[in-house]
Each structure stands twice: as C-alpha cells, then as structure tokens.
VEXPA-638264 format. One record per residue (C-alpha): residue in one letter; x, y, z. Coordinates in steps of 0.001 Angstrom, whole numbers, plus 500000, padded with zeros to 6 digits. Each point is the difference from the previous one (the first is absolute). Layout:
residues N
aXYZ/...
END
This chain:
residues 108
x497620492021512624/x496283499502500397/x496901502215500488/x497109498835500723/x498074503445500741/x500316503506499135/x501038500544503840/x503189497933499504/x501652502845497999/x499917502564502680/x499477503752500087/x500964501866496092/x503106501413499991/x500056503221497858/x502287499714496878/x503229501260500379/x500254503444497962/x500081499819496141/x499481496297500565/x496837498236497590/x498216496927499012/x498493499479496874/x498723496106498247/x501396499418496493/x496598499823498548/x501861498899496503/x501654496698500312/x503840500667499173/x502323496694499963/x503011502486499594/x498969502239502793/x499269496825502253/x503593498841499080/x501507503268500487/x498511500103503700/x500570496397500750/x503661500393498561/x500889503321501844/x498209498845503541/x501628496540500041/x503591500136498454/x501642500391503183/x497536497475501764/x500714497471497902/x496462499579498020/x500911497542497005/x496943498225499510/x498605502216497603/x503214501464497656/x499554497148497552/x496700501041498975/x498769501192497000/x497493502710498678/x497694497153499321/x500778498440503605/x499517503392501705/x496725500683498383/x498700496641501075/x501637500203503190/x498277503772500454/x496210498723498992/x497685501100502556/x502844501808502458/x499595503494500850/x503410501680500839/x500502503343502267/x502800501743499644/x501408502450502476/x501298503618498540/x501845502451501972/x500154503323497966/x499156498342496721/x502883497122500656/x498628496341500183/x501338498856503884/x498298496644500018/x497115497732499336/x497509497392501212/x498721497482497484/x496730498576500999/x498208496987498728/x496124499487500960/x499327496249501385/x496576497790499565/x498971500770503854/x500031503696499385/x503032500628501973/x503178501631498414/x503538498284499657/x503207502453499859/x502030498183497415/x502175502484500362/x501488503199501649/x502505502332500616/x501722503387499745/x503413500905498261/x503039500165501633/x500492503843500337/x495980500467501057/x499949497170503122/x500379500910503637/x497651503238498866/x496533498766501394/x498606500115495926/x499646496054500488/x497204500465502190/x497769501811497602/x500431497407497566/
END
C-alpha cells in the first residue's frame, strides 16, 4: 500500500470505544518482541525470532512504534522506519488475534 497524499487515506474514522494509540517514546527490544511475537505467531512471522537484545536494539534504531490499546490491553502495532526522501516505510504491522476484525487497525 502506497500514499502519496493526505487525501489517499480517506475521511477519519472515530476510534472504536475504549480503543487508543500511544508511540513508545522509550525504545523497548522486549516490548518490540513481545508485539512482533504475539501479532505474527499465527501468521507465520519467523524472520525476526532469532534475534537478540543486541539485534533488536540495532534493528529498532531510529523506528518509532505505535501500539494500539483497547482498555489498557496492547491489540496491535505499527513499526515505522523514516526513509532518506522523507517518506515513511511500515516495516511492520498488525493487530493480535483476539483484537482483528474490530476496526482498531485503522487507527493505527
């Protein structure tokens, strides 16, 4: 997925009810496991279990992660890595099993 303009996202949605999105100003590698674990074990993300706290932290260096609550619970995150042209790549992003299908995606 690609935007180009602010128009391509459409009209806001409001937030479903108790539903919240707050950046992990602190860089965690345990809570960036944690979410990349818990959003991709039953999509098959692999690519990343290996790593270690050193790999993580490197990994993590200049990324700003979101994460989705919904009544204090973490539903799901976006990881987002700045690139050179000023534009913004989604390395990655997702919700939990038990939270998808609930429209908090969108406010990610």
């Amino acid at each position: 997925m690609e935007q180009t303009s602010p128009e391509d996202a459409g009209p806001p949605v409001p937030a479903p009810e108790g539903v919240r999105v707050e950046c992990a100003e602190i860089v965690s590698p345990e809570l960036s496991r944690f979410l990349y674990t818990a959003v991709g074990q039953d999509v098959t993300w692999t690519d990343r279990l290996g790593w270690d706290r050193a790999r993580w932290t490197k990994e993590l260096e200049g990324t700003r992660t979101w994460i989705a609550y919904e009544r204090g619970t973490p539903a799901g995150y976006a990881e987002l890595a700045p690139r050179e042209d000023g534009s913004t790549e989604i390395v990655y992003f997702g919700l939990l099993p038990a939270f998808r299908g609930r429209r908090i995606g969108a406010h990610l």
